[in-house]
N, C-alpha and C positions, 0 to 999 in steps of 0.2 A: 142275366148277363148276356149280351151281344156274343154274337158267335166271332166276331175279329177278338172279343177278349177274353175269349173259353181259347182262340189258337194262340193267341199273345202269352196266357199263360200256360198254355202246354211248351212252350216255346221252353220255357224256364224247369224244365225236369229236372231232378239234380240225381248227383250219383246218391246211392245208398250211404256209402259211406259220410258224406257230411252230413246226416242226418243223424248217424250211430253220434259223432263226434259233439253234435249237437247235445242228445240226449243221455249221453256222457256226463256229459261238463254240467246238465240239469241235474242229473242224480247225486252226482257227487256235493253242488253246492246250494242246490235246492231244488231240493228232496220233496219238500209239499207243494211244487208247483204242477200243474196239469194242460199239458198244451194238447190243444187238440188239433186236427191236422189242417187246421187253414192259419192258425198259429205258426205251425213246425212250419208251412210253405211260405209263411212272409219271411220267417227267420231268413229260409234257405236264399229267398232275395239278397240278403244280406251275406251271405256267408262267403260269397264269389264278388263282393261289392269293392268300388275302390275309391267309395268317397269316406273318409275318415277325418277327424278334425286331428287339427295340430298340438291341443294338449295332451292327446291320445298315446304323444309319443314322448312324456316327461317322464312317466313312471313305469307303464304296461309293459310287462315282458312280453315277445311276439311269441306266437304258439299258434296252434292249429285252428285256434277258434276266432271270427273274425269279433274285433272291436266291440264294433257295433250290435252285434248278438248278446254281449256278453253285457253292454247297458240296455239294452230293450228287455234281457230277463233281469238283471238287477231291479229298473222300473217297475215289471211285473211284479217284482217280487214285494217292492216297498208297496207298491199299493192293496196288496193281500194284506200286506200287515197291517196297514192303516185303515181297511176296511175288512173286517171278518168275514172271511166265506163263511156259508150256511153250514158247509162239514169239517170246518174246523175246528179239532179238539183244544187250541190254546183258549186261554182268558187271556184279557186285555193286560194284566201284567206282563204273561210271558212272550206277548206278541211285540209288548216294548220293549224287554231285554234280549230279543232279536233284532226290533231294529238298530240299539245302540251297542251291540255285543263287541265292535271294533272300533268305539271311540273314547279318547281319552275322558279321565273322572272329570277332569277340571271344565269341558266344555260338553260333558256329554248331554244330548236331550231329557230334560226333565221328565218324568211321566206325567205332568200334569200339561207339559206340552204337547206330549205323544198325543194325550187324551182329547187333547182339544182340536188338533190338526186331525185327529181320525173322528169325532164329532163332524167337524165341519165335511170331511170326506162322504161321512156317513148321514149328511143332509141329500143327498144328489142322491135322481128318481132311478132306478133301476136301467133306463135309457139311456142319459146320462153315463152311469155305471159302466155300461157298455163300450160305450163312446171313450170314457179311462182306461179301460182295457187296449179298447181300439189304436190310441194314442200311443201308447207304450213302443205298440211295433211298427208305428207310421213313420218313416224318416225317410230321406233323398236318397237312389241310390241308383245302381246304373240298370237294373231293371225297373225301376221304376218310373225309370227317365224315358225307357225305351216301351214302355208300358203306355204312356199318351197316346190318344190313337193322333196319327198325320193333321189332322184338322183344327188338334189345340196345340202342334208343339211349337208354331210361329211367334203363341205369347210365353213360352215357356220361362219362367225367370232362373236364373241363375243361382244365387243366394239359397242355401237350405231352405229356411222359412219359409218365405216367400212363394218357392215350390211347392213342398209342403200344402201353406194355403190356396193355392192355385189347384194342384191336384184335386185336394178333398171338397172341393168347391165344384170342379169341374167335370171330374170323373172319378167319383171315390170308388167305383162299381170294379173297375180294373184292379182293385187291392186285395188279394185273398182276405186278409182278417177284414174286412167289409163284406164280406157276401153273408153274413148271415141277420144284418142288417134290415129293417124294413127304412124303408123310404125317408120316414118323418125322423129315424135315429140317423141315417146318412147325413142330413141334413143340419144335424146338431153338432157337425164337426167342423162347419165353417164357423163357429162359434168357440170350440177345442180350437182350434189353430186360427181364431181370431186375424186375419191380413195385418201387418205391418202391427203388431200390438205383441211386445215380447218382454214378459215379465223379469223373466232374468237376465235381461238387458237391464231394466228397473233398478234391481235390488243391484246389480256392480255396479250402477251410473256408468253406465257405456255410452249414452248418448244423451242427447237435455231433451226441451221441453217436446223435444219431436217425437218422443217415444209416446205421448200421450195423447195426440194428435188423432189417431183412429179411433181409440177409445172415447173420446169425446166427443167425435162428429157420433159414434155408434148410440153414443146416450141422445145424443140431441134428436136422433131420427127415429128414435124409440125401437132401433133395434135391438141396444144393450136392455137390460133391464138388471136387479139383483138376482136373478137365477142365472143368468147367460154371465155374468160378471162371476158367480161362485163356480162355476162350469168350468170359464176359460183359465181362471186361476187356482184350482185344482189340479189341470191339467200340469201347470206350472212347477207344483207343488211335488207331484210325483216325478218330473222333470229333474228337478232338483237334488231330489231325493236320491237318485238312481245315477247321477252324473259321474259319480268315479266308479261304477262300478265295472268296469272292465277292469279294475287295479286292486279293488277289494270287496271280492264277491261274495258278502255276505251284510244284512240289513244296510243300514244309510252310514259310511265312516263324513259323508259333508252335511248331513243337517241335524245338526248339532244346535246346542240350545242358542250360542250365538247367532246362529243363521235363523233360526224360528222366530230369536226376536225381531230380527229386520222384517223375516214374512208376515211377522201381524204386524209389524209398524205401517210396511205398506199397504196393506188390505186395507188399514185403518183410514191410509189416506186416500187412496182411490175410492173407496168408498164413497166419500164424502164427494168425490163427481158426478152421484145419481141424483143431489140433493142443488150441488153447485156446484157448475163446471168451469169457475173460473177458480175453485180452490187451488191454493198452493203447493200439492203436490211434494215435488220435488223438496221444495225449500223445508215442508216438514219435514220429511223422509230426510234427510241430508240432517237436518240439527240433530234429529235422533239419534243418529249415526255418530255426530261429533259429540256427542253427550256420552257414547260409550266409549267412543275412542280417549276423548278428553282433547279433542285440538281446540284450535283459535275459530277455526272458518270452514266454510263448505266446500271450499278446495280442497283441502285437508282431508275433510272425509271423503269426499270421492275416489281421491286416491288409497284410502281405506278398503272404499265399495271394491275397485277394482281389483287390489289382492284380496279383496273376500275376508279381510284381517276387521273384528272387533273389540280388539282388547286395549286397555289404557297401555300395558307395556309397546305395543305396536303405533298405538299413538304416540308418544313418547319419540319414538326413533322417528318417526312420519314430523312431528313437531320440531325435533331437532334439526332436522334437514334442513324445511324451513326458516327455521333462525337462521342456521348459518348463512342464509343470501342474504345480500345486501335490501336493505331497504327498496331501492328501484325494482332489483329482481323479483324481490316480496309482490309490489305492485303491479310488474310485468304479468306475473304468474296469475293474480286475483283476476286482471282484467282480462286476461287469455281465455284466465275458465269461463269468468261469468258472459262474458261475449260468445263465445261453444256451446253456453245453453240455450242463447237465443237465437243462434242461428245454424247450427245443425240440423239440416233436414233431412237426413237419412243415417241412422246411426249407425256409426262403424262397426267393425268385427273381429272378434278377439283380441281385443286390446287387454281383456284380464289376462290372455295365456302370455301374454311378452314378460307380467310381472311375475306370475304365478311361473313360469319357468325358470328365470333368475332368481327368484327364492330357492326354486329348487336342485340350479347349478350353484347354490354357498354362497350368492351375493347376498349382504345384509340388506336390510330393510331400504337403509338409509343409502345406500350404493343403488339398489335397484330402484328406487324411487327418481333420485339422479340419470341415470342410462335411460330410464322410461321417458320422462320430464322431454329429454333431449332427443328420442326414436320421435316423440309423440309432435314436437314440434318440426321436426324434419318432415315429418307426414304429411302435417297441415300443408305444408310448403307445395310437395309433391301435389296433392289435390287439386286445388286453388290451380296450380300451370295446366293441370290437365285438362280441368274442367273450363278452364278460359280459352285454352289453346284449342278443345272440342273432340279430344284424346278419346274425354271419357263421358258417360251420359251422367246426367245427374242423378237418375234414376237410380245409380247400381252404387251399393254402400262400398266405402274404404273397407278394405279387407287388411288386416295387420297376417294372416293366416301365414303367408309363408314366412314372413321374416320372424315370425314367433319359432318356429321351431329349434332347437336346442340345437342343433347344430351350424343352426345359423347366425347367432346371438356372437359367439365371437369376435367374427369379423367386424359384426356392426359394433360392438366394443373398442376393439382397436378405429376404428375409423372415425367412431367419438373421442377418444384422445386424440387422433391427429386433427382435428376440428377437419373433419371432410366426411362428413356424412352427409349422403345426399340418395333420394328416391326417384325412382319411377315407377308408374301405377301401369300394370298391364289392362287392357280391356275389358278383364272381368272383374278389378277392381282391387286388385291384387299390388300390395307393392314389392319392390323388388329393390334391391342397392343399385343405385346407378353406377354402373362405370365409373374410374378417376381417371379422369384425365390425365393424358399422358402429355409431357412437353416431347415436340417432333424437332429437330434444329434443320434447319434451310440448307440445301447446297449453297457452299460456298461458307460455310460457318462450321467452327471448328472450338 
């Protein structure tokens, strides 16, 4: 490591105490985890961080321990489970009945799911291996950010991801959980954090055919191959796994047998991009989807994908909505979506947490499908001005981020019943409610 990035991270010392606070909140909710101290020093990156995502703040009660710590050991912790340490005393049974110890009977993960998700985990070379670990505690954050030496922060992108990619591409060496790394393992995490290729973006259908787009030119140039594709979607895997776990920190309460089945459905079909890369993708992954749900169309199921919901009774409320529009609107709606898959070139962001929030401020299915339908077209609106008017780059994805948060949803409710909803996108890509216009009366008028 450079000596500007032995003082960059002397920079970042932290008190004693958030460390106790740390290994605290380990002990108490796991117990069989083992951080060692360039683990404990990425944590503590985090612990003073004030980048957080907006679903963060649906359910989490705030407390002493930051967010983001508390899913980077959840992550840890699913992928212990999913791949046996050498000194672990469980069997594979009781490694499954901790991952699913907080999920309902009716959706819990099968073990013969379990078994085959930690199978596939349990293909990946010990380097590899590494690189999983590595991933867990890699995310955006304001040491991180301050972490770039001066000479890369001109490209520095905005967007988590994006970052993410960027960094561990550019300068993974400035990461504490990277220093014990050799070279050719550094290097296997531009492939973990794949550029612009984001699986669980995939599985909600957050964006169309764009999402596929890197992955494809990646196979075409013989960068991808089927190890670097089980690699980067591995990573995803324990991504996924680990995503609420700042809310219930113990095994996975979100991947559940529902969600497993969409992950092999998509492996299944990405897959088939090593072989042919004009496969249809999407369009299978989508009927799969509607085959559980039980709808008409792949409208339908996307807006399925996006509240993360597989069930026929969810379809059901999701199909009824749809009836109730009018024929036109029916066709409005089809041609909306299927026209957003083929021209969406940068997929937006958190669009699942505007649904997923309204489910869980008591809106029904069918209500919150409505409010979204109508946030989601007001958005397009917003874009499109911005990006014509030169506001905003084309580069930098829609962000749904602030107006998802729960405290914000009201107003944009009321502002959907007075038919006056309307956006602006700030420069990072962010929207925002526009202003309503105020009527001003003229002197001389009364």
């Amino acid at each position: 490591m450079s000596s500007s990035s032995q003082h960059i991270l002397g920079l970042f010392a932290q008190d004693p105490s958030a460390k106790h606070i740390i290994k605290s909140y380990c002990k108490e909710h796991y117990p069989a985890l083992m951080l060692d101290a360039d683990m404990m020093e990425q944590l503590l990156w985090l612990q003073t961080n004030s980048v957080i995502t907006s679903q963060s703040d649906s359910l989490a009660k705030p407390d002493r321990l930051n967010i983001e710590v508390k899913r980077i050991l959840a992550r840890l912790n699913c992928l212990h489970l999913l791949r046996r340490e050498l000194d672990s005393a469980m069997d594979q049974e009781q490694r499954w009945q901790q991952f699913v110890s907080l999920q309902l009977e009716d959706i819990k993960l099968t073990q013969e799911s379990f078994n085959s998700l930690s199978e596939f985990i349990g293909t990946l070379s010990l380097s590899e291996y590494q690189c999983l670990v590595a991933s867990c505690f890699i995310t955006k954050s304001d040491k991180a950010e301050a972490s770039v030496p001066t000479s890369l922060k001109s490209d520095l992108p905005v967007d988590s991801e994006q970052f993410i990619s960027y960094l561990v591409a550019e300068c993974p060496e400035v990461l504490p959980i990277c220093r014990q790394m050799d070279q050719p393992t550094r290097e296997l995490l531009s492939f973990v954090f794949y550029k612009n290729c984001h699986a669980r973006h995939m599985l909600d259908m957050e964006g169309g055919h764009n999402m596929l787009f890197a992955l494809k030119e990646g196979i075409e140039s013989k960068s991808i191959n089927q190890a670097k594709m089980n690699l980067w979607f591995a990573r995803w895997i324990i991504n996924i796994a680990g995503i609420d776990g700042h809310i219930k920190p113990a095994g996975s309460s979100f991947l559940t047998e529902p969600i497993a089945g969409c992950i092999f459905a998509l492996k299944k079909e990405l897959d088939q991009l090593l072989t042919n890369n004009d496969h249809p993708v999407l369009e299978h992954y989508l009927a799969y989807r509607a085959s559980k749900l039980g709808v008409s169309n792949n409208y339908l199921a996307a807006l399925g994908a996006l509240m993360r919901k597989n069930t026929p009774e969810i379809g059901a409320q999701i199909q009824g909505w749809f009836n109730s529009l009018s024929n036109e609107e029916q066709q409005d709606k089809l041609n909306f979506f299927e026209q957003q898959l083929k021209l969406i070139k940068i997929t937006p962001t958190y669009k699942p947490t505007v649904l997923l929030n309204l489910l869980d401020m008591g809106y029904s299915v069918t209500r919150s499908v409505e409010i979204f339908s109508r946030i989601e077209m007001a958005a397009l609106q917003a874009w499109t001005k911005a990006i014509d008017s030169d506001v905003l780059l084309g580069t930098i994805p829609l962000s749904f981020r602030l107006i998802a948060y729960r405290e914000n949803l009201p107003r944009i409710i009321d502002l959907i019943e007075g038919d006056a909803l309307h956006f602006d996108i700030k420069a990072d890509g962010c929207l925002v409610v526009a202003p309503v216009p105020t009527l001003t009366l003229q002197p001389g008028y009364t």
